[in-house]
N, C-alpha and C positions, 0 to 999 in steps of 0.2 A: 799434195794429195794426188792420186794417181792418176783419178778421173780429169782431174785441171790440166796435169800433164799430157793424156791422153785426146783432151780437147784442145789444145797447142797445137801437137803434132796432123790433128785431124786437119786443123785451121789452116794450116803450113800446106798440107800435100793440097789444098785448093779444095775440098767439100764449102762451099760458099753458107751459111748463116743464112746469108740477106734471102738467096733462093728458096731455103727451109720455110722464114719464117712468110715471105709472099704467099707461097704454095699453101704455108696454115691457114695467113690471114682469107682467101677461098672460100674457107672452112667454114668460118664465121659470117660470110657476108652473103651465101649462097640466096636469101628468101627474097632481101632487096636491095643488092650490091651496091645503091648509091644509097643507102643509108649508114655505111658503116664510118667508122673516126678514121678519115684520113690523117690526121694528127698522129695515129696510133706508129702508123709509117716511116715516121721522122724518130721513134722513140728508139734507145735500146733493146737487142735481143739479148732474151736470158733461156738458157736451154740447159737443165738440170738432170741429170739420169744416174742410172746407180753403174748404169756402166756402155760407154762409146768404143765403139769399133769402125776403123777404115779399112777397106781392102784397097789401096791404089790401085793393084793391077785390074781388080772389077769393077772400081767405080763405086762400089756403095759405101755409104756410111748408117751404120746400125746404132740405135740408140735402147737399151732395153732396162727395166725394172723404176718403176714411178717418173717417168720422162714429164717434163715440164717445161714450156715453152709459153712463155708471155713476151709480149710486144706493147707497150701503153697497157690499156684496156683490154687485151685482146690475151686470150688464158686457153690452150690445150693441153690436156693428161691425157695421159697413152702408158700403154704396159712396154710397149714394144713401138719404133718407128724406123721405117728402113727405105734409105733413101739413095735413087739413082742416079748417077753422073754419065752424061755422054758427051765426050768432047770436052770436060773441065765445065759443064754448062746443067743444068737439072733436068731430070728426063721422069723423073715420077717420085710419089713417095707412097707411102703404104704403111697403115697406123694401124693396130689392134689394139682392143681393150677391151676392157670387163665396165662398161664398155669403154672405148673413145667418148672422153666430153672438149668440149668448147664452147669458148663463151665471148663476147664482147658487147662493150657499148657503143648505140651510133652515136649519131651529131647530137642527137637530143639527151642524152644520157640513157637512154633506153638500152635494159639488156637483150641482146640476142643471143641464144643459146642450142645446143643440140648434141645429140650422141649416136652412136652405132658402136653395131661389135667391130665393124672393118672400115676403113676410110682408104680408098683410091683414087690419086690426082696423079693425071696423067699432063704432063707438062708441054707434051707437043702436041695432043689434042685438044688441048684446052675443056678436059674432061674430070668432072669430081665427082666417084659414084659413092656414096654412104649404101652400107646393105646390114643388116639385121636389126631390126626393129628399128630402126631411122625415126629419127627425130628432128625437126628444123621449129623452132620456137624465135616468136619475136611477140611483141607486146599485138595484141588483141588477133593471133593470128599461128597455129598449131600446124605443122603436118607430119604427121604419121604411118610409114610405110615399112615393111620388107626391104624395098629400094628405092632409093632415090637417088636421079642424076642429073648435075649440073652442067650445061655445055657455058662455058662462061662466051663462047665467039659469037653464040647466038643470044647469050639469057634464055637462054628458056632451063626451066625445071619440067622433069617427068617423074613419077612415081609409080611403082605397078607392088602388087602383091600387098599384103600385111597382117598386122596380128589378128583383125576380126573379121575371120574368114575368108583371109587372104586377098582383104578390101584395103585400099587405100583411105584412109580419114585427115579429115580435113574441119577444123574448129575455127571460125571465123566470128569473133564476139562481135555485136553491136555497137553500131557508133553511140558516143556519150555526148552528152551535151556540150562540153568544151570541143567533139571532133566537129559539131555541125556549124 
């Protein structure tokens, strides 16, 4: 198949996998980074697209039409994914979709999940910004913005803007009796 072939050669000129699917896993662990299946890390990557491109002399590798990327537990769809190399080493990647989803489970088997139209990880600043109608979901705990950005060097999350009048929302269920 031609896309197998064209994932060979992509594999060969040095676009690295392992940087792809780190830079996803991000994606997933954004709300409480030490919740996520570090197990997932140790698993194979599968990265399925209707169609892959390198440019060697620029450094990117494009991934476009139903892209698929799982690790263990850990699940991203994209229309489009395009990913930069500087120095043979990752310098960012940048997802679109109708929209971008992601999904994984933590330690506990809990899903974490979330979407946007656009995903931006920025791999030397250690920066992940989700922007249009942003979604970050994990078990008793929602938030919903226009934007939202992850600095992974600090942890911290910020959100500004969104769909109910240009407010950030935020759904924090109540603890249950087995949490107390």
């Amino acid at each position: 198949m031609n896309t197998d072939k064209q994932f060979d050669k992509d594999r060969q000129a040095g676009c690295s996998w392992r940087h792809v699917l780190a830079a996803a896993a991000v994606l997933c662990i954004l709300w409480q980074p030490a919740l996520a299946r570090e197990s997932d890390l140790d698993q194979p990557i599968d990265v399925r697209a209707d169609k892959s491109e390198f440019d060697e002399k620029a450094g990117t590798q494009t991934l476009t039409g139903n892209v698929e990327i799982s690790q263990g537990t850990m699940r991203i769809a994209a229309d489009r994914i395009a990913i930069e190399l500087k120095n043979n080493a990752l310098s960012s990647i940048t997802g679109t979709g109708s929209p971008i989803r992601f999904e994984q489970q933590n330690e506990a088997g809990e899903l974490m999940s979330g979407e946007a139209q656009k995903i931006i990880y920025d791999a030397l600043a250690g920066t992940l910004i989700l922007e249009g109608t942003a979604t970050l979901s994990q078990p008793r705990q929602e938030l919903v913005s226009e934007r939202i950005t992850f600095n992974a060097r600090t942890q911290k999350v910020s959100a500004e803007g969104g769909p109910r009048e240009g407010r950030v929302s935020i759904q924090i269920q109540p603890p249950t009796g087995a949490d107390q």
